[in-house]
C-alpha positions as CSV (number, residue, x, y, z in Angstrom):
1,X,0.0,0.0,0.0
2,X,1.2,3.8,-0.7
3,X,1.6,3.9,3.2
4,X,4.0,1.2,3.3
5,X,5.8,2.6,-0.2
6,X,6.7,5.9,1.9
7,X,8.0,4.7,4.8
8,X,10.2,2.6,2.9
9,X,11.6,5.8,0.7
10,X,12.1,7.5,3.9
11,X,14.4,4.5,5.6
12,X,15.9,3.4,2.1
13,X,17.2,4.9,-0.7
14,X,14.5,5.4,-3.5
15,X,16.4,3.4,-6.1
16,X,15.5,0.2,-5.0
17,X,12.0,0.7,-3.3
18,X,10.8,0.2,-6.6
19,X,12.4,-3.3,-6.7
20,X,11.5,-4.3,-3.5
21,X,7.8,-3.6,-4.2
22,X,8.2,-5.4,-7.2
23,X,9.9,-8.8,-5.2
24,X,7.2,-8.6,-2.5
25,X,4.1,-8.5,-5.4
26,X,6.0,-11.5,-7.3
27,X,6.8,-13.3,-4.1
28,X,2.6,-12.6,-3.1
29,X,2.0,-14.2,-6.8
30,X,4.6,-17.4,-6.4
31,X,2.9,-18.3,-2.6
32,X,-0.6,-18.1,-4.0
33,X,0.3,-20.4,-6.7
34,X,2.0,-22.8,-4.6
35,X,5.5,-21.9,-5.9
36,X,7.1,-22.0,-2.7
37,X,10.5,-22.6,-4.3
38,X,10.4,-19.5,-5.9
39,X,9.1,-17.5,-2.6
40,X,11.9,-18.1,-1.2
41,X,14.2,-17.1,-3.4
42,X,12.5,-14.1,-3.8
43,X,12.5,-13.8,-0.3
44,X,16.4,-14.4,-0.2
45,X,16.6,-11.4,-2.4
46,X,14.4,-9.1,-0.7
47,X,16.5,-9.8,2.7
48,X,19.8,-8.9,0.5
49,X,17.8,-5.6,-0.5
50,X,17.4,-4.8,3.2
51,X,13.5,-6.1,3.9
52,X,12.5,-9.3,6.1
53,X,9.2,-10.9,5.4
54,X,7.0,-11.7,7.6
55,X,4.0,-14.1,7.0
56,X,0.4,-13.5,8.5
57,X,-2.8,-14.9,7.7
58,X,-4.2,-12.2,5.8
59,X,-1.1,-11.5,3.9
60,X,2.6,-10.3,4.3
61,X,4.2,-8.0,6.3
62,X,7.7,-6.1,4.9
63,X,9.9,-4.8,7.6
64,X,13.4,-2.8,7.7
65,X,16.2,-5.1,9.2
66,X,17.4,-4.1,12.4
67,X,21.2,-3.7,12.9
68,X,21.5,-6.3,15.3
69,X,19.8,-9.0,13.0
70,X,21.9,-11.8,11.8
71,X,22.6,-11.3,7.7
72,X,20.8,-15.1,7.1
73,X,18.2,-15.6,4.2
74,X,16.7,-18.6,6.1
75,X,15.1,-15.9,8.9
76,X,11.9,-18.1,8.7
77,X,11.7,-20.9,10.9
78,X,13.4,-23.9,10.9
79,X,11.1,-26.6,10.6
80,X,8.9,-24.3,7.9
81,X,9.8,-26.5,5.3
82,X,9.2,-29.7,6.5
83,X,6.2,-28.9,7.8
84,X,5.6,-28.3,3.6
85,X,7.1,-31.3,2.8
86,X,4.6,-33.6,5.3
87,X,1.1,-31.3,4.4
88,X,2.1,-32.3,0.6
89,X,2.8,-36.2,1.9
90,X,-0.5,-35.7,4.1
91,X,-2.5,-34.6,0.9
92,X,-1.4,-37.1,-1.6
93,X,-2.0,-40.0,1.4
94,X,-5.9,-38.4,1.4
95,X,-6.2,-38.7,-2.6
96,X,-5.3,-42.5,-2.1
97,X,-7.3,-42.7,0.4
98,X,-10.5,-42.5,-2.1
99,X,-9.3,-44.9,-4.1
100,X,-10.6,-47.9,-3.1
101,X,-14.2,-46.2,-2.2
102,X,-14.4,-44.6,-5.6
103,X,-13.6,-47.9,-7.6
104,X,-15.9,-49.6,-5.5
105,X,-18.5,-47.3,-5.9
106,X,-18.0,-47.4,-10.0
107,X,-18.5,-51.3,-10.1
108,X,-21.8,-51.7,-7.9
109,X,-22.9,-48.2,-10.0
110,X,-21.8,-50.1,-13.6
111,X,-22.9,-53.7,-12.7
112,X,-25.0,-53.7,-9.4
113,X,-24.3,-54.9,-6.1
114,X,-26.4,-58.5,-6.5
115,X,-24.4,-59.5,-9.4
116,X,-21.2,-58.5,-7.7
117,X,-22.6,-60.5,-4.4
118,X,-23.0,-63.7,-6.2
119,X,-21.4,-66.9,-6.2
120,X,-18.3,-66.8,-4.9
121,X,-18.3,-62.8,-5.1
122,X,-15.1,-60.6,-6.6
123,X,-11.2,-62.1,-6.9
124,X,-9.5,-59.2,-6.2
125,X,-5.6,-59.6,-8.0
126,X,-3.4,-57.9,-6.6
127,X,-5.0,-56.7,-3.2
128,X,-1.9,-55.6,-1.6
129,X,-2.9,-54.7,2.4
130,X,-6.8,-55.3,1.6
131,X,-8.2,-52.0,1.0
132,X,-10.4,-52.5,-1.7
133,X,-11.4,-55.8,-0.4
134,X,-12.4,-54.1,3.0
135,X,-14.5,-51.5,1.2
136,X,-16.0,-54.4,-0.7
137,X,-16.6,-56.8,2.2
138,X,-17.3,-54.5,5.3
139,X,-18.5,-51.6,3.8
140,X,-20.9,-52.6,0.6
141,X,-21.6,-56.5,1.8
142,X,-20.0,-57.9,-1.3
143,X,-17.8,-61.4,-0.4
144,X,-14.3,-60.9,-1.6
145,X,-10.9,-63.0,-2.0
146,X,-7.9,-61.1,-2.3
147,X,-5.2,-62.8,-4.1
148,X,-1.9,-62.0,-3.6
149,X,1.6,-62.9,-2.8
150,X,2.0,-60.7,0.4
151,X,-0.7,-60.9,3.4
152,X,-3.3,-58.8,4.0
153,X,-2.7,-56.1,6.5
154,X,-5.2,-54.1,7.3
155,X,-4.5,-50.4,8.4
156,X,-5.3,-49.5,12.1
157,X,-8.7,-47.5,11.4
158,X,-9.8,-50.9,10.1
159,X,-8.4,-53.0,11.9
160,X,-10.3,-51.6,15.0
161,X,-13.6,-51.4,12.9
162,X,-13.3,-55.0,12.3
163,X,-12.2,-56.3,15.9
164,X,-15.2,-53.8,17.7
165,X,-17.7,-55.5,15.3
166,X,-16.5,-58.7,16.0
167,X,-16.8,-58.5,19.6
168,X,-20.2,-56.8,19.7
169,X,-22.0,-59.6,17.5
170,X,-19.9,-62.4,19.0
171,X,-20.4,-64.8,16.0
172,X,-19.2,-68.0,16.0
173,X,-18.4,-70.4,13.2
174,X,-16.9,-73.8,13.1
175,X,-15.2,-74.9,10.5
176,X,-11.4,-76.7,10.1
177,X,-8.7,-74.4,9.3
178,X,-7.4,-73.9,5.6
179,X,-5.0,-71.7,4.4
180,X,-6.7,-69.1,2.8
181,X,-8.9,-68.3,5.6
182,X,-8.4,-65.2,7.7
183,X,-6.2,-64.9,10.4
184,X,-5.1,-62.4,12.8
185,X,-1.8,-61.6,11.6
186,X,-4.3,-59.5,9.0
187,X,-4.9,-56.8,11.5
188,X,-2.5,-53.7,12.2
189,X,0.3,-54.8,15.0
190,X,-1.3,-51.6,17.3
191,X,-4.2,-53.5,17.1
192,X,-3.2,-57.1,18.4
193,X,-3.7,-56.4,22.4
194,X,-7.8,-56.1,21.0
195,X,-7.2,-59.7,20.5
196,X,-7.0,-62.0,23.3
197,X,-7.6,-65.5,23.2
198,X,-10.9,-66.2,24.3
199,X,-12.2,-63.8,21.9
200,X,-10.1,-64.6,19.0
201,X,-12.8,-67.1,17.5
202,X,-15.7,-64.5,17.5
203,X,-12.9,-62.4,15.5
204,X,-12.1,-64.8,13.0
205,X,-15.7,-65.9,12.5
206,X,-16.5,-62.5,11.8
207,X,-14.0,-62.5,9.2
208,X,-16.1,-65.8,7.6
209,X,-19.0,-64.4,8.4
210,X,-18.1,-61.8,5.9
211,X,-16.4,-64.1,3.2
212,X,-13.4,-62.6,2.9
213,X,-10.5,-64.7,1.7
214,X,-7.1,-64.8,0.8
215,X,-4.9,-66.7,-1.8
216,X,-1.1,-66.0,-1.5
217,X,-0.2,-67.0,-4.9
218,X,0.4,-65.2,-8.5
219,X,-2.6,-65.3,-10.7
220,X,-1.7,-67.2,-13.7
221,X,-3.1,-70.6,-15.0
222,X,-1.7,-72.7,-12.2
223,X,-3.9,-70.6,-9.7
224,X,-7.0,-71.1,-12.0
225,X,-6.3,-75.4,-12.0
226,X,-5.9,-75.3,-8.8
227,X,-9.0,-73.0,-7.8
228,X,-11.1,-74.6,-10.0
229,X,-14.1,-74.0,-8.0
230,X,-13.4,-70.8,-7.0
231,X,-12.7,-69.8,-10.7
232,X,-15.7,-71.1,-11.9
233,X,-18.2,-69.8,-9.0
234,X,-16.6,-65.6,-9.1
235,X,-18.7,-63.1,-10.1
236,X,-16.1,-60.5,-10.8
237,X,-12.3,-60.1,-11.6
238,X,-11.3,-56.1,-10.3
239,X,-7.7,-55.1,-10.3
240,X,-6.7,-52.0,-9.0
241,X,-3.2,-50.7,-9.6
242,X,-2.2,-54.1,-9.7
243,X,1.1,-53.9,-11.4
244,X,2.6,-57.1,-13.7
245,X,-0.9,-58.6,-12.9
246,X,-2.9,-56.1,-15.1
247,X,-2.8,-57.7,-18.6
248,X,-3.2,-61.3,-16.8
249,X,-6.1,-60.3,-15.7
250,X,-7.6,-58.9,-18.8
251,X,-6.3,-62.0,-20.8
252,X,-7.6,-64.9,-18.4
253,X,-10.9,-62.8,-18.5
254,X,-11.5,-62.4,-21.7
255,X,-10.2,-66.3,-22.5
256,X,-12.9,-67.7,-19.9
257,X,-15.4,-64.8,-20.7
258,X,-15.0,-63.4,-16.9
259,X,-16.8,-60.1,-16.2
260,X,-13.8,-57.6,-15.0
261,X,-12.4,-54.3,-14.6
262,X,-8.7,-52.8,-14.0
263,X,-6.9,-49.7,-13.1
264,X,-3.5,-50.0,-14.8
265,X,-0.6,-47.7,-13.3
266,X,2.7,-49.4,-14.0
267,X,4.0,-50.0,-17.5
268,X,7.2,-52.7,-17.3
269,X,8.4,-51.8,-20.8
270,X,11.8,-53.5,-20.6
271,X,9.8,-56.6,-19.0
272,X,7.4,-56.9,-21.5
273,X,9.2,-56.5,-25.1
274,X,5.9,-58.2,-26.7
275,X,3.2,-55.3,-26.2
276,X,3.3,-53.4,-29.2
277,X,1.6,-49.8,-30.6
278,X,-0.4,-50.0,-33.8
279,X,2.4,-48.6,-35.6
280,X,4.8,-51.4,-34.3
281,X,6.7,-49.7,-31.5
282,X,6.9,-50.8,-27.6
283,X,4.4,-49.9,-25.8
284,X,6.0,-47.5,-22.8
285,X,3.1,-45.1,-22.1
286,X,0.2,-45.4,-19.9
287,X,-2.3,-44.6,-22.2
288,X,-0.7,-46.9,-24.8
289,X,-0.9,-49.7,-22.3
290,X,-4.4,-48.6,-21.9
291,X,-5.0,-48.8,-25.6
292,X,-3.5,-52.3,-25.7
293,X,-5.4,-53.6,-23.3
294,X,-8.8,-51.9,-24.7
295,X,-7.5,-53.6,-28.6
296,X,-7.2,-57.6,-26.9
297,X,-11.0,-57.5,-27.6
298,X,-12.1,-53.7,-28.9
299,X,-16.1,-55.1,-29.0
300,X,-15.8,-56.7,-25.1
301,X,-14.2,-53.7,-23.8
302,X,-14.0,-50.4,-23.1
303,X,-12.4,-47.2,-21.4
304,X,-13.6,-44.7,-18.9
305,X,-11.7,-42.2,-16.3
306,X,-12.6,-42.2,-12.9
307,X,-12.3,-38.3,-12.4
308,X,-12.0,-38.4,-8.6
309,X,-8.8,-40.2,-8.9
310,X,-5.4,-38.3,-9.4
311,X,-3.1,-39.8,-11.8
312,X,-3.6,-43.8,-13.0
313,X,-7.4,-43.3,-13.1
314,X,-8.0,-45.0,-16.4
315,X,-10.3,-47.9,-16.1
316,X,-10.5,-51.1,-18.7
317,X,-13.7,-52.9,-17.9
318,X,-15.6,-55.7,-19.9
319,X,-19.3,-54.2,-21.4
């Protein structure tokens, strides 16, 4: 403001007022876009010019810098930019967050929650720690087996939603044990001392109660033979970011006439030499890979973008 403009002509010389009105309006304009690299380098060269910043709420504040104060460009606090660095870790963690939900919500929306409940209900490839299969299972009702080298592991938020339901409705189911059956080394380790044993089998026949399995294996041919049943009785195939098992997926599928739907993310060119572009070259892309997944069967497939999803939000699903 003109206020501010005089009393910095009357405490420095006039030459550079005009630059240092200039730094403060370009440092205003790199903060409000998120620049923050570039504010502070502009702040750096407004301290040289004889200003320190100061940062409010409702804007910034330019003072003259006292004799006493040391010459350092880094005169905000110490821990400022960490503090950036975990809100922008904190904020992509909440985008990932609606993942699973969102994906969830796109196949009961596309193909309805009693086909998806049927049979054997949804082989989920690729599950990683469970969270689609959670929003599946506890959330929507849907029976769900998760199939997947590495175990479940449920986050703490579920694992306490599970365990407090399990205890309230004290369910209990006999049955002998078998491998892919839930266990407790699903839940989150901060969430073990829930689990004692005398209440352990109301927990795990919660877990039945709700159908939800897991097979630590690949999914390939050899898990097909040996799940015959299984195979035959699914409803669903869903894959989300699930990595070298995308175009396995899409190809068992559409070879047994499965209903299914993926969210590709990672490519493997130098892994998979074979995929090819129309016009003959690797595919290295995402939305190549996309394409050559949607051209296995161009008249069983399609494409669609989930819009809530940052990034890999391309989905291949069968009509």
């Amino acid at each position: 403001n003109k206020e501010w403009v005089q009393l910095l002509q009357l405490k420095l010389e006039s030459k550079i007022v005009d630059k240092i009105v200039k730094l403060t309006h370009d440092r205003e304009l790199a903060r409000m876009h998120k620049r923050y690299d570039d504010a502070d380098s502009l702040r750096s060269q407004l301290f040289d010019c004889g200003v320190v910043v100061k940062d409010l709420s409702d804007g910034s504040v330019c003072s003259i810098i006292e004799p006493n104060q040391e010459p350092s460009i880094n005169n905000r606090k110490p821990n400022a930019k960490r503090r950036r660095k975990n809100k922008k870790r904190h904020k992509a963690q909440a985008l990932k967050k609606c993942r699973a939900p969102d994906f969830a919500l796109f196949l009961i929306e596309k193909y309805g929650k009693i086909h998806l409940s049927s049979g054997e209900g949804v082989l989920d490839v690729a599950g990683g720690s469970g969270a689609f299969a959670f929003e599946l299972v506890f959330v929507h009702d849907i029976p769900c087996t998760v199939v997947d080298p590495n175990p479940i592991r449920f986050t703490l938020r579920q694992s306490k939603f599970i365990i407090r339901n399990a205890l309230r409705l004290k369910i209990v189911i006999n049955t002998e044990y078998e491998q892919h059956q839930p266990n407790t080394g699903w839940f989150h380790p901060k969430s073990q001392h829930m689990i004692t044993q005398e209440n352990e089998p109301y927990v795990i026949s919660y877990l039945l109660h709700k159908r939800i399995y897991q097979h630590r294996t690949l999914f390939n041919n050899d898990f097909i033979t040996q799940n015959s049943y299984l195979w035959n009785n699914i409803s669903f195939i869903s894959g989300l970011h699930p990595d070298e098992a995308t175009e396995p997926i899409v190809d068992l599928a559409l070879e047994h006439n499965k209903l299914f739907a993926v969210i590709p993310c990672c490519v493997f060119p130098s892994h998979n030499p074979h995929r090819k572009t129309p016009e003959g070259k690797t595919v290295v892309s995402l939305m190549e890979f996309v394409d050559y997944l949607y051209h296995k069967d161009s008249n069983k497939t399609a494409v669609t973008e989930l819009p809530t999803l940052i990034g890999c939000n391309k989905i291949v699903y069968h009509l």
